[in-house]
mmJSON file of the N, C-alpha and C atoms, coordinates in Angstrom:
{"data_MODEL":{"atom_site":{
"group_PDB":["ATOM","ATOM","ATOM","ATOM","ATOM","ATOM","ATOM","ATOM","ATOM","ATOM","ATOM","ATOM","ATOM","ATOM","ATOM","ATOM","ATOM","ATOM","ATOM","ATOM","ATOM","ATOM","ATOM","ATOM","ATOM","ATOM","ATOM","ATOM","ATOM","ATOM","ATOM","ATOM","ATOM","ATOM","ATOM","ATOM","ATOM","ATOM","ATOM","ATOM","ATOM","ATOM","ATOM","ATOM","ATOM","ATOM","ATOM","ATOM","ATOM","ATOM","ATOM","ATOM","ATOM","ATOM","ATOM","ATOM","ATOM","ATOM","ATOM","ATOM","ATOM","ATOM","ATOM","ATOM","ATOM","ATOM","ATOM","ATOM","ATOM","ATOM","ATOM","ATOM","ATOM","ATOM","ATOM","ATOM","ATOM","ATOM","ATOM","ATOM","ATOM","ATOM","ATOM","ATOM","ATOM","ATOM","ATOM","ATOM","ATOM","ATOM","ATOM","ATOM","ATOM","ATOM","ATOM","ATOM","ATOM","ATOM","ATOM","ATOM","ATOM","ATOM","ATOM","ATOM","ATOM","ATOM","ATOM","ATOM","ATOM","ATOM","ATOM","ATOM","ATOM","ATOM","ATOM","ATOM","ATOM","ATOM","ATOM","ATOM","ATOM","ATOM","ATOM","ATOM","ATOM","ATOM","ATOM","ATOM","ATOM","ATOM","ATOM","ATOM","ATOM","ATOM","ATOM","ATOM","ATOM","ATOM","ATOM","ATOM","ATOM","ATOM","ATOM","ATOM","ATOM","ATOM","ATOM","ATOM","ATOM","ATOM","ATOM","ATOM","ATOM","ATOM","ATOM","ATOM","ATOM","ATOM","ATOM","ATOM","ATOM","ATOM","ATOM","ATOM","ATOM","ATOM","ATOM","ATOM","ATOM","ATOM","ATOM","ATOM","ATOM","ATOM","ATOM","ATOM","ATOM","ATOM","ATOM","ATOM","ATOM","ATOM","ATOM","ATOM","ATOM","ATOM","ATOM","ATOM","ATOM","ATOM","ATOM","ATOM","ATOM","ATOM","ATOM","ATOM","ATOM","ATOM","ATOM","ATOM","ATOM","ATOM","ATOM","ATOM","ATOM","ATOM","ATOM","ATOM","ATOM","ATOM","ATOM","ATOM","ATOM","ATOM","ATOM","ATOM","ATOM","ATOM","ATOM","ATOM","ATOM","ATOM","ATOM","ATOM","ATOM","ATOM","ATOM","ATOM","ATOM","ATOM","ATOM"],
"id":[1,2,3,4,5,6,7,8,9,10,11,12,13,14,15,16,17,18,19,20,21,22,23,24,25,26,27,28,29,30,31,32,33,34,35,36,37,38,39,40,41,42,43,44,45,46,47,48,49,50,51,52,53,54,55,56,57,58,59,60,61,62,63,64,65,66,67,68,69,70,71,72,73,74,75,76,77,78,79,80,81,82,83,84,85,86,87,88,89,90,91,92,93,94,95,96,97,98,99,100,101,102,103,104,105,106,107,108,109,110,111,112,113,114,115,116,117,118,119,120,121,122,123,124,125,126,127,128,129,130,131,132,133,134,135,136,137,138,139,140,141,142,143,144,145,146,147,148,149,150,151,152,153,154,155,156,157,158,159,160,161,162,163,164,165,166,167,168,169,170,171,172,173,174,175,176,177,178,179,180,181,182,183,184,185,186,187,188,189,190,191,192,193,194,195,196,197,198,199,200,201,202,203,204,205,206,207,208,209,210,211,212,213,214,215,216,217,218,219,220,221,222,223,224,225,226,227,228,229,230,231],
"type_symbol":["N","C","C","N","C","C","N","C","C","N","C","C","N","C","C","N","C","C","N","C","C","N","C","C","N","C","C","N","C","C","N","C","C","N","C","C","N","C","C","N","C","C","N","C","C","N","C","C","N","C","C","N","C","C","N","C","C","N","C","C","N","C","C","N","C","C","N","C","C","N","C","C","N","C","C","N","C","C","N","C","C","N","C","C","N","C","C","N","C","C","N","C","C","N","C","C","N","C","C","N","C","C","N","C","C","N","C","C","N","C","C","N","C","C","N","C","C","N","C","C","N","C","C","N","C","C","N","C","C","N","C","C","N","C","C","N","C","C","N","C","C","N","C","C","N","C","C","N","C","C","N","C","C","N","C","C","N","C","C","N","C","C","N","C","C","N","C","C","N","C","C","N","C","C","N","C","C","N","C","C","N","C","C","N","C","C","N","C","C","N","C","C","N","C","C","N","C","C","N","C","C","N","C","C","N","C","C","N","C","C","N","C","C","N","C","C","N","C","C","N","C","C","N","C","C","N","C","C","N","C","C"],
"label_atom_id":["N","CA","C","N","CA","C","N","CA","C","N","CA","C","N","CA","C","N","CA","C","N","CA","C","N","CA","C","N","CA","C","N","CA","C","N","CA","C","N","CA","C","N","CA","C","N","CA","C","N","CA","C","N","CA","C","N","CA","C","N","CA","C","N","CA","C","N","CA","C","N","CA","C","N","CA","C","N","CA","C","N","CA","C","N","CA","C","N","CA","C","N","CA","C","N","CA","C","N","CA","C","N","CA","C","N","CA","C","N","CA","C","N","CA","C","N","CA","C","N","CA","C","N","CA","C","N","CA","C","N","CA","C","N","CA","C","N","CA","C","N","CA","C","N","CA","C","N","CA","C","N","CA","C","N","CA","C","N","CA","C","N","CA","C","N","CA","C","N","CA","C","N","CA","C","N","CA","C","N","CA","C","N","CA","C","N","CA","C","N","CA","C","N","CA","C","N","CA","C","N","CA","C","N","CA","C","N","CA","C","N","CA","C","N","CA","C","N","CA","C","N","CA","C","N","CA","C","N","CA","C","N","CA","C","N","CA","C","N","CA","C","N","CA","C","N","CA","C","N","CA","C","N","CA","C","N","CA","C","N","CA","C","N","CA","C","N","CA","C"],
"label_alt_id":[null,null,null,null,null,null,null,null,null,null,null,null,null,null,null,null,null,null,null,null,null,null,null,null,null,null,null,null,null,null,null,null,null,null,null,null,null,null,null,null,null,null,null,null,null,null,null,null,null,null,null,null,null,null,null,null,null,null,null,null,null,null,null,null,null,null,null,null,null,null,null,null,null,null,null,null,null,null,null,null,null,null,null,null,null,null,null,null,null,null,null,null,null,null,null,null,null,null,null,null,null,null,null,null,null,null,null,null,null,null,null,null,null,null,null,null,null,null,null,null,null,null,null,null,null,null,null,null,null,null,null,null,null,null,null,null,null,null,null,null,null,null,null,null,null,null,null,null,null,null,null,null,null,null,null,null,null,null,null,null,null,null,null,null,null,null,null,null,null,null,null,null,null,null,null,null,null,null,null,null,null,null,null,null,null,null,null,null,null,null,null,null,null,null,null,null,null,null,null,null,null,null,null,null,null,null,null,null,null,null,null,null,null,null,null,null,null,null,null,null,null,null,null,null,null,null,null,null,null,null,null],
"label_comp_id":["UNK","UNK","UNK","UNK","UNK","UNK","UNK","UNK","UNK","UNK","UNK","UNK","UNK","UNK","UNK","UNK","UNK","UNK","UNK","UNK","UNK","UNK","UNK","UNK","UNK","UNK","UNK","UNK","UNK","UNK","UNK","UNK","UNK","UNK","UNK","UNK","UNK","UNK","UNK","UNK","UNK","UNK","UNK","UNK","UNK","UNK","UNK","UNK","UNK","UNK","UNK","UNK","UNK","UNK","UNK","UNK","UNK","UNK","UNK","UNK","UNK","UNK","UNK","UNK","UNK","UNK","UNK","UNK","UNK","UNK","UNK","UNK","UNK","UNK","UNK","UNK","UNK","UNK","UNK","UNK","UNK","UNK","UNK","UNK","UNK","UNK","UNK","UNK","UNK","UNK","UNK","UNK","UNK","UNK","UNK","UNK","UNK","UNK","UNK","UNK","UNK","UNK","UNK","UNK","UNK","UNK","UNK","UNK","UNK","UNK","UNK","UNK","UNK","UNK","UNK","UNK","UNK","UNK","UNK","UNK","UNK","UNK","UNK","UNK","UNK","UNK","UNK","UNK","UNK","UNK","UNK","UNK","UNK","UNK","UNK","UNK","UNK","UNK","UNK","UNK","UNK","UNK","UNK","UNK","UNK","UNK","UNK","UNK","UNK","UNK","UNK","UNK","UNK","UNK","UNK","UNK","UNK","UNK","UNK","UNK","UNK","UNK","UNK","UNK","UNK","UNK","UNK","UNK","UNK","UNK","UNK","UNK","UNK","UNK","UNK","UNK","UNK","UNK","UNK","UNK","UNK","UNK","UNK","UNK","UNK","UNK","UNK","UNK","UNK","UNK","UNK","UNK","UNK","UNK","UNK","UNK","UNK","UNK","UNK","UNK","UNK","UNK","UNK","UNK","UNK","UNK","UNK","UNK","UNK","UNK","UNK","UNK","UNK","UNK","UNK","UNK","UNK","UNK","UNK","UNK","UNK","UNK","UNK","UNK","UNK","UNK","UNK","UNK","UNK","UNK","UNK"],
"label_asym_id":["A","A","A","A","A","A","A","A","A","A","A","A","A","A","A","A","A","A","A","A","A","A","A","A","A","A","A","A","A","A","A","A","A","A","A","A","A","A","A","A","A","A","A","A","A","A","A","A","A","A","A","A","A","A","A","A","A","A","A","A","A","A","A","A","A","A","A","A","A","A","A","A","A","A","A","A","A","A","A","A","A","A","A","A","A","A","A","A","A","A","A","A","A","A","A","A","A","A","A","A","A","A","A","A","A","A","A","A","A","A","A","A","A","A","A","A","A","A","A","A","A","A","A","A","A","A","A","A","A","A","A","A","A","A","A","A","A","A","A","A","A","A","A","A","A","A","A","A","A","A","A","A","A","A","A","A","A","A","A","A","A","A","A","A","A","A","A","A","A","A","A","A","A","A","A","A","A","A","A","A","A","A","A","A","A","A","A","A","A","A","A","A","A","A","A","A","A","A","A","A","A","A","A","A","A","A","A","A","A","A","A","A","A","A","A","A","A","A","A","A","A","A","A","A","A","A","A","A","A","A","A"],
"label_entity_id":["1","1","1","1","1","1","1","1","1","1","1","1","1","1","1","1","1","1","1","1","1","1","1","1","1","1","1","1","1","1","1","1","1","1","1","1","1","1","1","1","1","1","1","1","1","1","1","1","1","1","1","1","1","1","1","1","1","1","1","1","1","1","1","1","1","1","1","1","1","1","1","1","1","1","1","1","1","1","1","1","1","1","1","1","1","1","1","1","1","1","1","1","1","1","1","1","1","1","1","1","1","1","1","1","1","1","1","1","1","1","1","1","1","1","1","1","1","1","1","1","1","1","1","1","1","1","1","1","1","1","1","1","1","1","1","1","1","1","1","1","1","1","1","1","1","1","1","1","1","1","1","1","1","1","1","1","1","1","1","1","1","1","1","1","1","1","1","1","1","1","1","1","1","1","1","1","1","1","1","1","1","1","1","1","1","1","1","1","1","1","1","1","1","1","1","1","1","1","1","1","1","1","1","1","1","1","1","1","1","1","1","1","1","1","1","1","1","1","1","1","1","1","1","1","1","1","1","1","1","1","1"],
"label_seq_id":[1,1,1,2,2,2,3,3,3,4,4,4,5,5,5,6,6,6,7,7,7,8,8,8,9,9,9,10,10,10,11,11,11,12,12,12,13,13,13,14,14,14,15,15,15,16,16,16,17,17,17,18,18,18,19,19,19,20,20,20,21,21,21,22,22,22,23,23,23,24,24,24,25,25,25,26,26,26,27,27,27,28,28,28,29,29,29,30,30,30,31,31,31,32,32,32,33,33,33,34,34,34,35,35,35,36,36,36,37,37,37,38,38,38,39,39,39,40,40,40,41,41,41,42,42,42,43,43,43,44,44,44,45,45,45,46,46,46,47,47,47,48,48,48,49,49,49,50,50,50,51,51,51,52,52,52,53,53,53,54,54,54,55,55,55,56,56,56,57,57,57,58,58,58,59,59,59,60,60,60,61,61,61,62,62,62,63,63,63,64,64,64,65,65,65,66,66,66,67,67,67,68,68,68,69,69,69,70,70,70,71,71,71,72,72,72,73,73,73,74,74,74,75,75,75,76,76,76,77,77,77],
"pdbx_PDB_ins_code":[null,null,null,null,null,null,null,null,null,null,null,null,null,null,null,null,null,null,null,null,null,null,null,null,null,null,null,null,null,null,null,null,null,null,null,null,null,null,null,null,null,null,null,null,null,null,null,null,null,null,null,null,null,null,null,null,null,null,null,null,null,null,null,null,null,null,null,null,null,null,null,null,null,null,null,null,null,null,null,null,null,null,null,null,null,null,null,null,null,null,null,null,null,null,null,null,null,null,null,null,null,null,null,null,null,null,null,null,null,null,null,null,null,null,null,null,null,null,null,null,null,null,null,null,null,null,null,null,null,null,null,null,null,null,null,null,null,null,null,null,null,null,null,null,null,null,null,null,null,null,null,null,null,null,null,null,null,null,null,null,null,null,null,null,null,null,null,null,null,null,null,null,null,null,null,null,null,null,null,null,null,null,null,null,null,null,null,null,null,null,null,null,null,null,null,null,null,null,null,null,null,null,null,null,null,null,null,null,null,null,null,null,null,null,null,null,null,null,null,null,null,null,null,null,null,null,null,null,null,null,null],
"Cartn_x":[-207.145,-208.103,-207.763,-207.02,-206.587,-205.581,-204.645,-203.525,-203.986,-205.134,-205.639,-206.492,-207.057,-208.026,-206.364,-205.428,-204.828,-204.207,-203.706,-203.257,-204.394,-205.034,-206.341,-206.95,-206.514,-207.319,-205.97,-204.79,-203.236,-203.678,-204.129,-203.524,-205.003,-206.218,-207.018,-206.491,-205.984,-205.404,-204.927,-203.689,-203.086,-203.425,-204.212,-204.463,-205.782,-206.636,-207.473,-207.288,-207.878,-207.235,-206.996,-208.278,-208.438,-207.636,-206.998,-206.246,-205.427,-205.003,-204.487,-203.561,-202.571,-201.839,-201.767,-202.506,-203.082,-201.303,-201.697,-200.792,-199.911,-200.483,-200.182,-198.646,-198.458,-197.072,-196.544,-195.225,-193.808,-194.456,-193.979,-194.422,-195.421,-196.65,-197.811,-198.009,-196.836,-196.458,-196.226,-195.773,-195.31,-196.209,-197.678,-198.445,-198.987,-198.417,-199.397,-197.803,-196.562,-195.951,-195.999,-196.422,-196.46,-197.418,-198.666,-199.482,-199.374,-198.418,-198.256,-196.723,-195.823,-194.644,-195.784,-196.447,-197.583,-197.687,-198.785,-199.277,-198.279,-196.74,-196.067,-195.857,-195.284,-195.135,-196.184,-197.295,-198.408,-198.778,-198.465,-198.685,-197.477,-196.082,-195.032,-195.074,-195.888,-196.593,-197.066,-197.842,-198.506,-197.172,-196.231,-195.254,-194.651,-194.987,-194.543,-193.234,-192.733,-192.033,-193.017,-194.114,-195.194,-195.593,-195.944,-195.921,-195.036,-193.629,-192.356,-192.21,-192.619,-192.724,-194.028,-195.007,-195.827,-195.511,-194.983,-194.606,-193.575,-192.903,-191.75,-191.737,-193.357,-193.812,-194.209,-194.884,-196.179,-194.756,-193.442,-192.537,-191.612,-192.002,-191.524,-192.075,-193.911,-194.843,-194.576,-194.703,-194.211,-193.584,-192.149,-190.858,-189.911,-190.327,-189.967,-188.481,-188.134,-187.31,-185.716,-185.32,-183.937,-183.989,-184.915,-185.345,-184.667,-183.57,-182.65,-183.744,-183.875,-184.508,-183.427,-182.124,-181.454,-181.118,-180.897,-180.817,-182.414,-183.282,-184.003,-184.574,-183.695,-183.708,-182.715,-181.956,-180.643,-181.278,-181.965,-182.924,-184.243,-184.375,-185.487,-185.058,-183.983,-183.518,-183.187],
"Cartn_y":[2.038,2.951,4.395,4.776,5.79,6.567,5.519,6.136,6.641,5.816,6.15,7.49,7.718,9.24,10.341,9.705,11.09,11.195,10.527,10.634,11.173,10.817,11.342,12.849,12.885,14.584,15.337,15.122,15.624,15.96,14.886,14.786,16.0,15.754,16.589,18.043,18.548,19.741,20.202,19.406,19.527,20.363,19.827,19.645,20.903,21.465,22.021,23.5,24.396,25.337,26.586,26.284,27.636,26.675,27.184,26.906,28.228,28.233,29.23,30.073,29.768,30.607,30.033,31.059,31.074,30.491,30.137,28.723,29.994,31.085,32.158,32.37,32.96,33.168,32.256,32.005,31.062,30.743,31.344,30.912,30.069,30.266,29.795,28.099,27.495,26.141,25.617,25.889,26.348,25.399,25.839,25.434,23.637,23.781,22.56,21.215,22.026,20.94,20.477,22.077,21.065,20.103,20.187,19.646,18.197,17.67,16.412,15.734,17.195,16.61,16.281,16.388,16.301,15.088,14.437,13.502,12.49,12.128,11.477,11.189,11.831,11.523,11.178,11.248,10.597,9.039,9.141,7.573,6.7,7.062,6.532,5.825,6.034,5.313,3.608,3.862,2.561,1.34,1.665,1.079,0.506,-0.817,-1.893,-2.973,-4.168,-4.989,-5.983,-5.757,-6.333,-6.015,-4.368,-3.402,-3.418,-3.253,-3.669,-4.649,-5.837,-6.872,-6.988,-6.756,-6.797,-5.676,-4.058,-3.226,-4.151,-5.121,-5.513,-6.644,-7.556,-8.039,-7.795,-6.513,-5.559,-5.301,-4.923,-4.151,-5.312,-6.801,-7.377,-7.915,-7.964,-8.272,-7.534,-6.581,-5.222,-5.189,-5.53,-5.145,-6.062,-7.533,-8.899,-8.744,-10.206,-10.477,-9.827,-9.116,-8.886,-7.071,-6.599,-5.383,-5.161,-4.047,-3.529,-3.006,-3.064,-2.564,-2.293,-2.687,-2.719,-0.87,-0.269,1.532,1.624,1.476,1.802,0.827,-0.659,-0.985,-0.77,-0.15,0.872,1.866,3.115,4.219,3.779,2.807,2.119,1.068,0.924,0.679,1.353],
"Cartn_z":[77.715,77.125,77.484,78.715,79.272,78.292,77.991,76.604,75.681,75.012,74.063,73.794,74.388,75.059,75.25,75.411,75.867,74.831,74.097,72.708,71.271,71.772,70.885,71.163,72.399,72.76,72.604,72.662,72.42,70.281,70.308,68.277,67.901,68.767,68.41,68.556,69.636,69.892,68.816,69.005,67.457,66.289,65.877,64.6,64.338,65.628,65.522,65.833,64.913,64.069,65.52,65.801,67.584,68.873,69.021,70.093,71.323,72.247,73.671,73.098,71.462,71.023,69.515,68.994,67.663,67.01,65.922,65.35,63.9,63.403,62.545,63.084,64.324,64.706,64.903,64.923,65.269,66.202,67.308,68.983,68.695,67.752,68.091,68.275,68.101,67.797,69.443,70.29,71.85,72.323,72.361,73.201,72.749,71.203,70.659,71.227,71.112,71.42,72.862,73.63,75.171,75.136,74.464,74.777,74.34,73.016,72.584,73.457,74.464,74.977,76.369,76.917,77.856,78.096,76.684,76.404,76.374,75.814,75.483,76.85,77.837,79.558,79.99,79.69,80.704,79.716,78.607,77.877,78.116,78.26,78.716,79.791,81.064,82.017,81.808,81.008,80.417,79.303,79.012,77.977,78.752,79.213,79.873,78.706,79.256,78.375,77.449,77.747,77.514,76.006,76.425,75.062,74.161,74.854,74.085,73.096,73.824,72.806,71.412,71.705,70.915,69.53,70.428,69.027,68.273,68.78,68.047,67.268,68.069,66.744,65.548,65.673,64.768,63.836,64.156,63.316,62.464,62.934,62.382,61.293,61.402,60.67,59.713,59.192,58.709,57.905,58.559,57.884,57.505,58.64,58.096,59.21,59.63,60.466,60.295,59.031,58.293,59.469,59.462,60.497,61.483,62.027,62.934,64.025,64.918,66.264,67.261,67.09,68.394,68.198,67.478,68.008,68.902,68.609,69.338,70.538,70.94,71.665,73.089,72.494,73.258,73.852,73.218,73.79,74.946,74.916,75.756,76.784,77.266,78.808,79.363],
"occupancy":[1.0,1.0,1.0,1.0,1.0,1.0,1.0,1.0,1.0,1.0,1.0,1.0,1.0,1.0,1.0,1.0,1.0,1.0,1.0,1.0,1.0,1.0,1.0,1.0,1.0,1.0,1.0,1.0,1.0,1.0,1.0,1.0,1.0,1.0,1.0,1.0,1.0,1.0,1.0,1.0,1.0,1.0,1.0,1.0,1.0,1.0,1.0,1.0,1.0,1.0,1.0,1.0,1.0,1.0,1.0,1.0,1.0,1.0,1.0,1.0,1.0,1.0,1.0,1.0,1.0,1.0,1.0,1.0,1.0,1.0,1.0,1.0,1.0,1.0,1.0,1.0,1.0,1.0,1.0,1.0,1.0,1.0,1.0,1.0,1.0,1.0,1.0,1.0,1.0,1.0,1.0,1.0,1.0,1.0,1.0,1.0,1.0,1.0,1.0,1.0,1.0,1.0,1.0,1.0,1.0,1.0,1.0,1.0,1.0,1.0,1.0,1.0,1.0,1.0,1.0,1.0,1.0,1.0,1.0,1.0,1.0,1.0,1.0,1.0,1.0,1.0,1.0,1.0,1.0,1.0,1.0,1.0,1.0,1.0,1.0,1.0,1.0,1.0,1.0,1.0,1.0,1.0,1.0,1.0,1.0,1.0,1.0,1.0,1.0,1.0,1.0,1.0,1.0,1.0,1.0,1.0,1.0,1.0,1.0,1.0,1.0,1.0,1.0,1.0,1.0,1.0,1.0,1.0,1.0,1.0,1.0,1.0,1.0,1.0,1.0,1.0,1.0,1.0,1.0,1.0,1.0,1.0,1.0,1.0,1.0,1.0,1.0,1.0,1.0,1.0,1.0,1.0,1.0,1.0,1.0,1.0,1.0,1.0,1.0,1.0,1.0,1.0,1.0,1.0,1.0,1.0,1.0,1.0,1.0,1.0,1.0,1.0,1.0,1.0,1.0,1.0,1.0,1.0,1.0,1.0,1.0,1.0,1.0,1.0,1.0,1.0,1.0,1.0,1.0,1.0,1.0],
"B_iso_or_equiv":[0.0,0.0,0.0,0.0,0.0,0.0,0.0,0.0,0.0,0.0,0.0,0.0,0.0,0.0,0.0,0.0,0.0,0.0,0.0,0.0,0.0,0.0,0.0,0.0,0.0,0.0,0.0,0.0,0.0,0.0,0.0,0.0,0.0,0.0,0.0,0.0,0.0,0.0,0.0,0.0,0.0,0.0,0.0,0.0,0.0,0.0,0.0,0.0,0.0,0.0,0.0,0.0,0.0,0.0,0.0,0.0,0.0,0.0,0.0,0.0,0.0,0.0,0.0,0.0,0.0,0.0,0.0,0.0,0.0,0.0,0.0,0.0,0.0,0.0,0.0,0.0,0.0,0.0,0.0,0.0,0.0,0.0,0.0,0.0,0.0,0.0,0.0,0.0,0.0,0.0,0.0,0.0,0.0,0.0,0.0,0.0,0.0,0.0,0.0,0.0,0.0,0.0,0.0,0.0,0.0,0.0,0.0,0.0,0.0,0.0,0.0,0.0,0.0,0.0,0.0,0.0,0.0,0.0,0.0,0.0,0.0,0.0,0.0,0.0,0.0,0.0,0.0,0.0,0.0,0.0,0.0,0.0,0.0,0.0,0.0,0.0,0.0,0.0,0.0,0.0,0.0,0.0,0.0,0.0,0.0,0.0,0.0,0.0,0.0,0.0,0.0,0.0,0.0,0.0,0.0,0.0,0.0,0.0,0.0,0.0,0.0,0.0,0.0,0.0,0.0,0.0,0.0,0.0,0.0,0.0,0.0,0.0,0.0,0.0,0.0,0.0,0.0,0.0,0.0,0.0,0.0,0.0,0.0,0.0,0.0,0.0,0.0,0.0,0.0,0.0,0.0,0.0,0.0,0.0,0.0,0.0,0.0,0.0,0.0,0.0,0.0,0.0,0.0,0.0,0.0,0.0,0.0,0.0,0.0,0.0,0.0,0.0,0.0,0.0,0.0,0.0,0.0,0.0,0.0,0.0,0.0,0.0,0.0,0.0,0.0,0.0,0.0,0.0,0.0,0.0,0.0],
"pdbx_formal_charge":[null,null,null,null,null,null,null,null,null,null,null,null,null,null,null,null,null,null,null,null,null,null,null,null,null,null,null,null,null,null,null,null,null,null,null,null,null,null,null,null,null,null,null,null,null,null,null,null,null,null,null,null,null,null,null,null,null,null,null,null,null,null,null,null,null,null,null,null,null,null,null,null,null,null,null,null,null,null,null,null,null,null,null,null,null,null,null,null,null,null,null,null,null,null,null,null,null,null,null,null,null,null,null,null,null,null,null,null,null,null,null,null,null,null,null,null,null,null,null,null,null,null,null,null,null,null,null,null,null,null,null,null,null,null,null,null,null,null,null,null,null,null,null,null,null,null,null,null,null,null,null,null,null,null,null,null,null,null,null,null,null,null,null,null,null,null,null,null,null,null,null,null,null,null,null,null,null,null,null,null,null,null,null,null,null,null,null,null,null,null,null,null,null,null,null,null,null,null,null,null,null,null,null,null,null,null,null,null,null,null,null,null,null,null,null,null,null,null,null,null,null,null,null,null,null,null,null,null,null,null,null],
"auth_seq_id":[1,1,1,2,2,2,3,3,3,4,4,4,5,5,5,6,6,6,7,7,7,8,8,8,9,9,9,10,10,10,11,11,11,12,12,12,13,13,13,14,14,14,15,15,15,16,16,16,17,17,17,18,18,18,19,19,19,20,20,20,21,21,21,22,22,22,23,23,23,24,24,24,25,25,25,26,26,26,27,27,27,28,28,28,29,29,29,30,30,30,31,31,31,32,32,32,33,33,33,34,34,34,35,35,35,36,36,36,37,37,37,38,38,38,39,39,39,40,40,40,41,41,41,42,42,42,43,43,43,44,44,44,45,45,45,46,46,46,47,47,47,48,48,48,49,49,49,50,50,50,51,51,51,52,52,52,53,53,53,54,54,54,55,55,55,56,56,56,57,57,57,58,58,58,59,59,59,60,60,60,61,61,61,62,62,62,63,63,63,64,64,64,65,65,65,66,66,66,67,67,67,68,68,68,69,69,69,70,70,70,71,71,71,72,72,72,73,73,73,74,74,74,75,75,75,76,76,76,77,77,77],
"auth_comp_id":["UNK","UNK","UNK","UNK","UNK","UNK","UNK","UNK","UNK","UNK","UNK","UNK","UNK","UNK","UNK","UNK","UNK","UNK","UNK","UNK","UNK","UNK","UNK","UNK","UNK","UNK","UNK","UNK","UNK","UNK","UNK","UNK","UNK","UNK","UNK","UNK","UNK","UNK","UNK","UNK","UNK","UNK","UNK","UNK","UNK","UNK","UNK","UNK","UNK","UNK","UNK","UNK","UNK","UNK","UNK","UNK","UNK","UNK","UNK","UNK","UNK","UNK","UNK","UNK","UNK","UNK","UNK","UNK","UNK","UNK","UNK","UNK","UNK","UNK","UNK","UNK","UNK","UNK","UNK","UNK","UNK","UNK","UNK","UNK","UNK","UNK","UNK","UNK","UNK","UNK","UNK","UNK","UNK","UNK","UNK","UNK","UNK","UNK","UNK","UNK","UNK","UNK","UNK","UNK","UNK","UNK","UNK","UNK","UNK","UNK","UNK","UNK","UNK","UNK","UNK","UNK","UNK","UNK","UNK","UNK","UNK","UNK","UNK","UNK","UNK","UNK","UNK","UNK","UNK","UNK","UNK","UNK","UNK","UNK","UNK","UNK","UNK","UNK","UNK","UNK","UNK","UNK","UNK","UNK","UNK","UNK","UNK","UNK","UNK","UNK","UNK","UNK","UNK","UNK","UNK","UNK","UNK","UNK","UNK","UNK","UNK","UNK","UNK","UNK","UNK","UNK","UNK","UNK","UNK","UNK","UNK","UNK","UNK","UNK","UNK","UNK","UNK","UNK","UNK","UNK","UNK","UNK","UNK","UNK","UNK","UNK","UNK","UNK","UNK","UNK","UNK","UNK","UNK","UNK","UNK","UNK","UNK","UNK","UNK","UNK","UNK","UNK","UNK","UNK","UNK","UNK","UNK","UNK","UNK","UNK","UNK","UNK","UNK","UNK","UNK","UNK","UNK","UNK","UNK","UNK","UNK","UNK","UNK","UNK","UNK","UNK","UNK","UNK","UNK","UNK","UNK"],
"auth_asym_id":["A","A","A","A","A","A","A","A","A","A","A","A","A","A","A","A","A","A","A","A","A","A","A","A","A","A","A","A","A","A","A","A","A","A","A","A","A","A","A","A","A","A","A","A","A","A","A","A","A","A","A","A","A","A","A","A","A","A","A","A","A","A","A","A","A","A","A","A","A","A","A","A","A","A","A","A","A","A","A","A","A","A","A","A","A","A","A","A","A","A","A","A","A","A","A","A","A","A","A","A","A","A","A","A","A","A","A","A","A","A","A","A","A","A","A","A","A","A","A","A","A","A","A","A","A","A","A","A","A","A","A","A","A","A","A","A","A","A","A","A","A","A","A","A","A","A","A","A","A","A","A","A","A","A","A","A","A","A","A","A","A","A","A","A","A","A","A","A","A","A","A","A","A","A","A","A","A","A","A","A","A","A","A","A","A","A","A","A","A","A","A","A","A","A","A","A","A","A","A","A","A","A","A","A","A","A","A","A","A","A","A","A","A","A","A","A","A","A","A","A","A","A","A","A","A","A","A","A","A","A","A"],
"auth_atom_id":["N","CA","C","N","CA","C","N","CA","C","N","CA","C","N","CA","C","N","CA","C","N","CA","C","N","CA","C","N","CA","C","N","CA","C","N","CA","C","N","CA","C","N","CA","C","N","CA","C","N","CA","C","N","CA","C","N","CA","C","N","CA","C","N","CA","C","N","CA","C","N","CA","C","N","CA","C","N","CA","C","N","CA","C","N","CA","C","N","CA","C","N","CA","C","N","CA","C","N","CA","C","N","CA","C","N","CA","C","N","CA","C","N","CA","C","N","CA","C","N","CA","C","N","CA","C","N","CA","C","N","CA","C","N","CA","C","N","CA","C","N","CA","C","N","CA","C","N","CA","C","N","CA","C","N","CA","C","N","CA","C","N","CA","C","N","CA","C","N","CA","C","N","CA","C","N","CA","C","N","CA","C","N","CA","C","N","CA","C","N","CA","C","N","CA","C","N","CA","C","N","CA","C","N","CA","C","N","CA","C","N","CA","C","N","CA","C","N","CA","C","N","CA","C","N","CA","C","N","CA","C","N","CA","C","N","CA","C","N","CA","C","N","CA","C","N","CA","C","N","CA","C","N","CA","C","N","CA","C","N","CA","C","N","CA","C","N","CA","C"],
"pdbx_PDB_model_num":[1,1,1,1,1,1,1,1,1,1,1,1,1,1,1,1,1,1,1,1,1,1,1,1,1,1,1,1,1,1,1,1,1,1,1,1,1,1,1,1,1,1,1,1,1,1,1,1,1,1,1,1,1,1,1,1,1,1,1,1,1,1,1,1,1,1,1,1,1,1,1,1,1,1,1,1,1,1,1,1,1,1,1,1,1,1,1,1,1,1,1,1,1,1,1,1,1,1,1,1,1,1,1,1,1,1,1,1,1,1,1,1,1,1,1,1,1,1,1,1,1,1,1,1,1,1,1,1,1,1,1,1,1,1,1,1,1,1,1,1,1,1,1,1,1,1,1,1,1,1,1,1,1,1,1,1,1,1,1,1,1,1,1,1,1,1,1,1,1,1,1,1,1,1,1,1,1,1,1,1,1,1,1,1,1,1,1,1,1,1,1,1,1,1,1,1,1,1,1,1,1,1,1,1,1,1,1,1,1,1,1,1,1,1,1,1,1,1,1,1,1,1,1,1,1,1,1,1,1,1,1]
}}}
């Protein structure tokens, strides 16, 4: 439930218009990515082999057993 709240208050940031560096300028993008590169390290915590497996059911449900995962099973050991 912890992931979820931090990913949710990260995507709210996001997306919501007043934010620490108004979003009008270039730069203004800066603050919204720390805040979702933030979130991604503190939810990375929780992504056990456990998790692993289940996204890889969900992607097979999906996309059906013919589905390449091994590039992104390479990036994740």
């Amino acid at each position: 439930m912890h992931a979820k709240a931090i990913t949710i208050s990260a995507l709210g940031y996001f997306i919501f218009p007043l934010d620490l560096i108004t979003d009008i300028a270039p730069e203004g993008y800066t603050d919204d990515l720390g805040a979702l590169g933030t979130a991604l390290l503190q939810v990375a915590i929780y992504i056990d082999q456990d998790v692993k497996d289940k996204a890889k059911n969900k992607i097979r449900d999906w996309f059906g057993d013919e589905f390449d995962t091994s590039a992104v099973d390479n990036k994740l050991k």
